[in-house]
N, C-alpha and C positions, 0 to 999 in steps of 0.2 A: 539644346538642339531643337527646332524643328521637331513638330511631332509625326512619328511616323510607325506604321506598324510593322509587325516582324515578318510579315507576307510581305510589304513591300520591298524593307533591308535585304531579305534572300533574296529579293528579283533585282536589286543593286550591285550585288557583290557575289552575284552567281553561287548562291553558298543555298545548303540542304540542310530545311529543319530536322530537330532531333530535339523527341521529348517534351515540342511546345503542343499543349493541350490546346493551346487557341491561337489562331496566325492574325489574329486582331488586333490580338495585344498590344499595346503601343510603348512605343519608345517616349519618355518625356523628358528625361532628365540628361543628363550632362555624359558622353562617356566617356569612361573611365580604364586605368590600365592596373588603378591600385584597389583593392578591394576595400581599402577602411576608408574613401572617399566615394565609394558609394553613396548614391540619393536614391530617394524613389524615383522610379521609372528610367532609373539609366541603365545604360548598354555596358555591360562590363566585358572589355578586351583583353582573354588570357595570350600572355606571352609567355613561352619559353626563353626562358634568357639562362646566365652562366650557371646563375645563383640557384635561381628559383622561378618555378613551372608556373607561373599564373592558371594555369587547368586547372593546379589542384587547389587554389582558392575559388572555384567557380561557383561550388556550391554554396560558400559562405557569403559573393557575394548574391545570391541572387536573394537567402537568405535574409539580407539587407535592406532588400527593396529593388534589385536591377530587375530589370521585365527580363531580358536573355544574356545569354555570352555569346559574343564572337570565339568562334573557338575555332583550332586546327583540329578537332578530333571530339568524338562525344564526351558527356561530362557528367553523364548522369544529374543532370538539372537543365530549363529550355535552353535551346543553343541552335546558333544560325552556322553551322560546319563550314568552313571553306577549304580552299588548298593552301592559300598564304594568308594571313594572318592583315599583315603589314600593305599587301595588296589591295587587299577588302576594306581596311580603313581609309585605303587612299580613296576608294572607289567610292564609297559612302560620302567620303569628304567632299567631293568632287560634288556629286551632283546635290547636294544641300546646298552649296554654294552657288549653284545653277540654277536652283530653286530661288533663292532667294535675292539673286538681282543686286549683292551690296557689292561696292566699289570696294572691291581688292586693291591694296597697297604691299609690295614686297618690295624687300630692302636686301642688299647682301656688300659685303668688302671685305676685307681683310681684318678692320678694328673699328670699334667706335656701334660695329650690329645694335648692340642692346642697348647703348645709351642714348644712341638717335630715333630708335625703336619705342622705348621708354618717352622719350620728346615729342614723337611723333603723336603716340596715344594721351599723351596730355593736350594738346595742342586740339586735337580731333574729335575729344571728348567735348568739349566745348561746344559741339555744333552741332552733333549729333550723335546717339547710343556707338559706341566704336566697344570692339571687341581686339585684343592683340597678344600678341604670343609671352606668356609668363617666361619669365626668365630668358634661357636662351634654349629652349625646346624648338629647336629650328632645324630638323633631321625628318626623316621619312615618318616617324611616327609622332613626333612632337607637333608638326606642324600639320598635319590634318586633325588632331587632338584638338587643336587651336580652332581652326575653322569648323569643327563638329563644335563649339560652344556658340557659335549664332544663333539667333534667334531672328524673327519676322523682324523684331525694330530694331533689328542691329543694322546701319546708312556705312559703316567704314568694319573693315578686315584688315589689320595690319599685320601683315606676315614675316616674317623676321627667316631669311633663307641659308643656310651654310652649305660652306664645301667642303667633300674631300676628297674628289676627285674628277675628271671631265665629266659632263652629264648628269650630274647631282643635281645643278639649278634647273636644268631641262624638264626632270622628274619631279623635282617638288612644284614648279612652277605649270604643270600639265596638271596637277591635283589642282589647284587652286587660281587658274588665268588671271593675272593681274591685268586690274587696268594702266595703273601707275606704277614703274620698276623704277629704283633707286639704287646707283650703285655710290657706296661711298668711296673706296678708296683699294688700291691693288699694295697691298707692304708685301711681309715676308711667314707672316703666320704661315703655317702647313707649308714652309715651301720646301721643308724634307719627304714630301712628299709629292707634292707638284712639280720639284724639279729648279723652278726658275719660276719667276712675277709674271713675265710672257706667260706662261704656262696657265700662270691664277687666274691673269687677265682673262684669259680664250676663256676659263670654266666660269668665270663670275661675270662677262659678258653674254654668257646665255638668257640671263635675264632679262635683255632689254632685245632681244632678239625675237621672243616668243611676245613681245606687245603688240597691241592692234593698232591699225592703223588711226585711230582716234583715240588712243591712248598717250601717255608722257611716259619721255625718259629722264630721270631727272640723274643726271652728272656731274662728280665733281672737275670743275672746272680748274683745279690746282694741279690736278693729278691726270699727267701727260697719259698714261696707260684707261684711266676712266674715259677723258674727252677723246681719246679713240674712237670710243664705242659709237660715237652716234655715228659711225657709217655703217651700221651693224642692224640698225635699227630700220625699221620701217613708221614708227612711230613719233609725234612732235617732241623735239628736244627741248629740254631746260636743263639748264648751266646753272648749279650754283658754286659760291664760292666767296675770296678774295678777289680773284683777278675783273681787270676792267671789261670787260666783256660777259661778266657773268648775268645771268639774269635778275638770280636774286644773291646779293653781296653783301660782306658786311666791312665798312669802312671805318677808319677809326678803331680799331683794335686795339685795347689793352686788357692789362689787370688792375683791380682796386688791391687796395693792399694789403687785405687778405687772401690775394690772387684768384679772385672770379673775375671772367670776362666781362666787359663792356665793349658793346659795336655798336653804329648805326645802322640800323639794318634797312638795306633797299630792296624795291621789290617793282614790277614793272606800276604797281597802282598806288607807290608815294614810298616815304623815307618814317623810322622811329627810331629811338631808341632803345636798346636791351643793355638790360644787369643780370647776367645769371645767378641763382643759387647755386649752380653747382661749381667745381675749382679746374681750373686748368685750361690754358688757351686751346688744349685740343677740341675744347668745347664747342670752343667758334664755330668750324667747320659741320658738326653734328647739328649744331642749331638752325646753318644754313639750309644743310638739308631736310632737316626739319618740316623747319618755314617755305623751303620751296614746296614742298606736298602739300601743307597747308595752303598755300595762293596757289596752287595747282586745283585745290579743291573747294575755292570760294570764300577764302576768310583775307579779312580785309588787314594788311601791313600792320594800322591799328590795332586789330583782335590778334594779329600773331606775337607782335612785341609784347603785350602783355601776357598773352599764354608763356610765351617764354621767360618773363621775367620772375615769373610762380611757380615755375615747374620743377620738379625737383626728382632725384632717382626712384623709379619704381621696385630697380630689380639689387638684391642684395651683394653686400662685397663689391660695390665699385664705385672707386671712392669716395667711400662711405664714412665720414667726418666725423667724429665725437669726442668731444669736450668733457673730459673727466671733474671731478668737482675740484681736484688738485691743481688744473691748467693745464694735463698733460693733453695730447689733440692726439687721438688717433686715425689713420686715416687708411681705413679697409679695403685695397682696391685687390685682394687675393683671388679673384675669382678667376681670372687667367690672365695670362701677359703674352705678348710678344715682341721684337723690338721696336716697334714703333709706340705702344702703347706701356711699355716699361719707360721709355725717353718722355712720352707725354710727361706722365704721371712723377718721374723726376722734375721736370720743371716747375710744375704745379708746387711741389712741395718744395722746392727752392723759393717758388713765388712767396706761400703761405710763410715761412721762415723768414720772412724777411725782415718784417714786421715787427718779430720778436726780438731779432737778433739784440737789439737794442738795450731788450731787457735782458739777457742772458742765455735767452731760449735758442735749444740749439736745433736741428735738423737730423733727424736719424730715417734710414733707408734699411729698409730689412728685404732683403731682396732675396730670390732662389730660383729656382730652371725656369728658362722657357722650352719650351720643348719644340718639338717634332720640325728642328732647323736642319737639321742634316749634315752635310758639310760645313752648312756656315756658322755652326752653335760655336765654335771657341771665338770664332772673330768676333760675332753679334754680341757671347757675353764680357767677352775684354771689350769691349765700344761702349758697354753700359757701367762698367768698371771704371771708367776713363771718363764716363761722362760724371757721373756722379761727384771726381772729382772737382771738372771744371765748373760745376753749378756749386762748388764750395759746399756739398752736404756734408754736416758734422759728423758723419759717422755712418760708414757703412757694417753692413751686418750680414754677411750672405750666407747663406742657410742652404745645409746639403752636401750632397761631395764634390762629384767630378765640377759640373759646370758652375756650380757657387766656388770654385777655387780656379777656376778664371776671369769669375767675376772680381775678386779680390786682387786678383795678377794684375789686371787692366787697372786697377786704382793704384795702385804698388808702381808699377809702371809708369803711372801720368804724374807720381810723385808723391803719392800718398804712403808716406814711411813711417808712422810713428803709429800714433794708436786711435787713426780717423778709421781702419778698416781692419774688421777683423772677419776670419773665415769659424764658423761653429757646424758642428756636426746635425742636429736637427732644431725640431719647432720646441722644443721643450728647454733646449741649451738657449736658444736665442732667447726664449721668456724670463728664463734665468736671468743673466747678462741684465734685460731692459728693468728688470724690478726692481733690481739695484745698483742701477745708476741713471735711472730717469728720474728729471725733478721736472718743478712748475714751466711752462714756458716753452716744453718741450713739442714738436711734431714729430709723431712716429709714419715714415709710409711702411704698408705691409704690402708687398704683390711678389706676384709666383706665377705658374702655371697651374693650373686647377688640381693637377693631379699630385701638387707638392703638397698642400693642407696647409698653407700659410696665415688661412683663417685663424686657427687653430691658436695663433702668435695675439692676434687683435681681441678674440675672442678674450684670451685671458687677460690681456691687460685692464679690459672694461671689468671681468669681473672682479680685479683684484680692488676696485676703488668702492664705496661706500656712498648711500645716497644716490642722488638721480643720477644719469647724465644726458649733459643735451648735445641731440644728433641736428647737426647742420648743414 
């Protein structure tokens, strides 16, 4: 962060010192909300949460090296008091970033946040010091955490936005005013809770609502509910996409055959080609948007096709590729699902399969909940059940109770009667099952929703092998 002192942070976040022998003292270092990632000179933010009180680590971190805490209450060690916590971060986020003049980029949709986000900061880094949200800390505290790590040479902010409910992007999107909003796409994720895609749409078209009038919106142009938005906007549109009217396109779409994408990519300042490292035609679309922020911010068709043709997953568990020394391929995308990014990630691994099939290698899909669908979780997971079989995956595996036993139904259903699909109780039974009966040749996908642990499945399969292995 920006160096600033603790007289100034209280006069930011309207908060009352308590304890600091000196209102000079400066803030240098990064802040933080966990106390064992304390540096010198950071701001350490206690939170009360379910578990456990960050208060009562306060004193440990200052012990550490933090100059104060953000605290809801004194702490017996310096502390700048507020009334909200989560408030105060936003408020401090806020004007550091008004401080420092960098071009804000926020992204939000339904699927694809973190690995267009991830693409973006590869792409961005290239040109200039860029800073962008780890993982997917894209909520009220995660994402001023994110913008509180700039610094004077940070030129790009890429903020990574979610939803859950109306007025979420309004609010993250007033800490941190982008100049460039990016919506990738309205599916079905949260829509047990939104109600309806309509519904998504309104709350994830806030972001391109709150741009300035010399700002971009950058839109996908596939998806009838996104290219809505630009009547929403007061800001210059960009379209990207597939379709012929996009701005920047990518034509010529396939997979090589170990199923990465290859496109032409067009852009308004010339034409190249792209070979991703990463797997899966859902890729396409991510990259587009991508590259559209990139030529939205001065890198030339040239400089983008090869950013993208390098670039590779920043953030863990998604689809996460490795090569055991046996041949077996695991492919880790557990970190959440929904049904449009469970179908991705099914075809990917049909694609990868393909390949092998040849040599004997077969396809296994270890699938379990997506969650928070509402009414529509049996239909969504009988559709992925059914799809699994149409892309001929050798063997499905679905993990869990209620909704892994319709995802099994739905394969059962499209015809899957023998022993291509079985239902197992948890992550421990399905590890079982794969350790003895996976040979050379084999592709495993693993994905769930976050809160299933489907990691858990992938994790152990790498550690069961011996020697290196190589992530791809």
């Amino acid at each position: 962060m920006i160096a600033l002192s603790l007289a100034e942070i209280a006069g930011i976040v309207g908060g009352q010192p308590y304890d600091v022998p000196d209102l000079s003292a400066t803030v240098t270092g990064p802040v933080v909300i966990d106390s064992r990632e304390v540096q010198q000179g950071s701001l350490f933010a206690a939170f009360a949460g379910e578990r456990v009180d960050g208060h009562d680590y306060a004193q440990r971190a200052v012990e550490a090296g933090a100059t104060a805490v953000l605290a809801a209450r004194p702490v017996g060690a310096p502390a700048i008091v507020v009334d909200d916590v989560v408030s105060a971060l936003g408020a401090l986020a806020r004007a550091v970033v008004e401080r420092l003049g960098t071009a804000v980029v926020a992204l939000t949709g339904s699927a694809g946040k973190t690995s267009t986000k991830d693409l973006i900061a590869q792409l961005l880094e290239r040109k200039a010091p860029t800073v962008w949200t780890p993982g997917s800390l894209n909520n009220e505290i995660g994402l001023p955490l994110t913008a509180l790590r700039a610094t004077a040479e940070t030129r790009h902010l890429v903020l990574e936005m979610g939803a859950r409910g109306i007025g979420h992007i309004h609010y993250l999107a007033d800490l941190t005013p982008p100049r460039i909003g990016l919506v990738l796409n309205v599916g079905s994720a949260h829509i047990g809770e939104f109600g309806s895609r309509e519904a998504i749409a309104q709350a994830k078209g806030e972001l391109v609502e709150v741009l300035p009038e010399d700002g971009a919106a950058i839109l996908n142009a596939d998806d009838p509910l996104v290219r809505a938005m630009a009547s929403r906007t007061k800001a210059r549109v960009l379209l990207f996409g597939e379709a012929p009217d996009a701005d920047v396109r990518g034509e010529n779409v396939r997979l090589t055959d170990d199923g990465r994408p290859a496109f032409a990519l067009h852009t308004p300042t010339g034409c190249s080609d792209v070979t991703l490292r990463l797997y899966g035609e859902h890729h396409v679309s991510n990259a587009l948007a991508a590259a559209a922020v990139a030529h939205e911010l001065g890198m030339s068709v040239t400089e983008i096709a090869d950013a993208l043709s390098g670039a590779g997953t920043l953030s863990r568990w998604r689809m996460e590729v490795t090569e055991r020394p046996d041949g077996v391929t695991v492919v880790n995308d557990a970190y959440n699902a929904n049904p449009e990014s469970m179908k991705a990630a099914l075809r990917a691994l049909a694609a990868m399969g393909k390949a092998r099939r040849a040599a004997g290698g077969r396809t296994w899909a270890v699938l379990g909940q997506m969650a928070e669908l509402g009414d529509s979780s049996l239909a969504e997971h009988d559709a992925v059940g059914r799809l699994a079989v149409r892309l001929n995956v050798s063997k499905l595996v679905a993990v869990g109770g209620r909704e892994a036993s319709w995802l099994q139904l739905g394969a059962y259903n499209e015809g899957s009667w023998g022993e291509e699909s079985v239902h197992v109780s948890d992550a421990q039974a399905a590890v079982d099952l794969l350790r003895s009966e996976l040979r050379p040749g084999d592709v495993v996908l693993v994905k769930a929703s976050r809160s299933v642990g489907l990691e858990k499945v992938a994790l152990a399969l790498l550690e069961t092998t011996e020697g290196e292995v190589a992530v791809r």
